[in-house]
C-alpha positions as CSV (number, residue, x, y, z in Angstrom):
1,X,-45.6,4.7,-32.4
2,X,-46.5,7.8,-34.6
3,X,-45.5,7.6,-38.6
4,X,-45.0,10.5,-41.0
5,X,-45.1,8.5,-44.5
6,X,-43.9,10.4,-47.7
7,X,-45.2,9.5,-50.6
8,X,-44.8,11.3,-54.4
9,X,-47.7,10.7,-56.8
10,X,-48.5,11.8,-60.2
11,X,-50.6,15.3,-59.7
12,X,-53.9,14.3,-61.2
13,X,-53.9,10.7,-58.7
14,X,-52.9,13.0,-55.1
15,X,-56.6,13.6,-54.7
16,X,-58.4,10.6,-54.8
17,X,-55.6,8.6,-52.9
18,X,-55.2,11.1,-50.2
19,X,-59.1,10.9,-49.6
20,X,-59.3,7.0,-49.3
21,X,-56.8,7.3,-47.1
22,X,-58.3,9.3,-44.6
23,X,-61.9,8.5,-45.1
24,X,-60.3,4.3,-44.5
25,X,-58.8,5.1,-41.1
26,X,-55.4,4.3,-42.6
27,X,-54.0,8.0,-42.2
28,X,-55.7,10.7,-39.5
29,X,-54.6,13.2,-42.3
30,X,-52.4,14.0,-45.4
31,X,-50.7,17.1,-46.7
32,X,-51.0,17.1,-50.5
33,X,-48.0,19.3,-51.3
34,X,-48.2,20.1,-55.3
35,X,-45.8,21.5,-57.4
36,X,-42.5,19.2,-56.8
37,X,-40.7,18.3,-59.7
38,X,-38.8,15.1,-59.1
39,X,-35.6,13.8,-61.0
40,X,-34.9,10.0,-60.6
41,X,-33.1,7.3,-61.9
42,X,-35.4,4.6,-63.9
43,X,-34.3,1.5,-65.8
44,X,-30.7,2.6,-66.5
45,X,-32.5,6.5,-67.2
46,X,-32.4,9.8,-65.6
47,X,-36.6,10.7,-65.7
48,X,-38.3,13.6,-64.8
49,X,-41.9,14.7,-63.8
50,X,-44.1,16.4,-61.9
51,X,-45.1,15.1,-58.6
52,X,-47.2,15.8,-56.1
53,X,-45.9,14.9,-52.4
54,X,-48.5,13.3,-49.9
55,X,-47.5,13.9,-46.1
56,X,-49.7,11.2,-44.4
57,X,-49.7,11.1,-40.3
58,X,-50.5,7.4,-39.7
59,X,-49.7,4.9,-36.4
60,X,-47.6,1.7,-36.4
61,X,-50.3,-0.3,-35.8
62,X,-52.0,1.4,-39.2
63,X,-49.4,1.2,-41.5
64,X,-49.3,-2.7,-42.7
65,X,-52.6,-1.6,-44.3
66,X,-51.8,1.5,-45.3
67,X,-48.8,0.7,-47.4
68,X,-51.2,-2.1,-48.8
69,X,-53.5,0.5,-50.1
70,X,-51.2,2.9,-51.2
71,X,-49.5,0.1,-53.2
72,X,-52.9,-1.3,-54.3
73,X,-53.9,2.3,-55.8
74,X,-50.5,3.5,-56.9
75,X,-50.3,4.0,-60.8
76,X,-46.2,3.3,-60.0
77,X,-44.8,0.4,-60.7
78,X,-42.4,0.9,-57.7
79,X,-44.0,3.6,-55.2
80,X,-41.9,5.9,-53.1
81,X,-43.4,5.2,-49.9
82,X,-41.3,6.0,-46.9
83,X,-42.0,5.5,-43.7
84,X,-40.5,7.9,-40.5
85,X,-41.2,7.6,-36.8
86,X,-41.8,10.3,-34.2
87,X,-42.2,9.8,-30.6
88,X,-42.4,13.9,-30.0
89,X,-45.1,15.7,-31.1
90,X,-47.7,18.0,-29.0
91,X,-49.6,15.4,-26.9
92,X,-53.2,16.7,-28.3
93,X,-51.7,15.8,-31.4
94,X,-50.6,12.6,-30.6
95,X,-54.5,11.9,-29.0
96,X,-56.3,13.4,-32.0
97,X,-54.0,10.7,-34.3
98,X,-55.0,7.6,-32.5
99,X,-58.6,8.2,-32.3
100,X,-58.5,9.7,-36.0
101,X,-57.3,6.3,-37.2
102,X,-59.2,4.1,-34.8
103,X,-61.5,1.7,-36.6
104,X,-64.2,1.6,-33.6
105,X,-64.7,5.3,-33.9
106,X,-67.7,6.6,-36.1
């Protein structure tokens, strides 16, 4: 199975956590998509900040340790991380994902 994991991070953390990602095997790759402004409730508040959203293509088998990393890096005290299957996608793609995130692959 084939994950697309959404993620929202504070803009100057997107970078750094994006790169581990990939250069770990966790994700094969991650949109950083700057610019959102999110508006949540917090402790009983209605917050608001800047964002950045991470678009991370992972596998099933990955994401245990992915999630684990995200939440062992993520400056939240409660991470969005959300996690959506797809079983269609361009079979190259699909190909190109599992060996991207295979740990026997240089």
């Amino acid at each position: 199975m084939s994950l697309v994991v959404l993620v929202t991070v504070p803009p100057e953390r997107a970078q750094e956590l994006a790169r581990t990602l990939v250069s770990e095997r966790l994700a094969g790759c991650v949109n950083v998509i700057g610019g959102i402004h999110s508006i949540y409730r917090w402790e009983g508040d209605i917050a608001e900040d800047p964002e950045t959203l991470l678009l991370i293509k992972t596998t099933g088998e990955r994401y245990p340790d992915l999630e684990a990393r995200i939440r062992a890096m993520h400056p939240y005290e409660v991470p969005e991380i959300i996690a959506l299957p797809f079983d269609r996608a361009l079979p190259e793609f699909q190909s190109w994902l599992l060996n991207a995130t295979d740990l026997h692959q240089e």
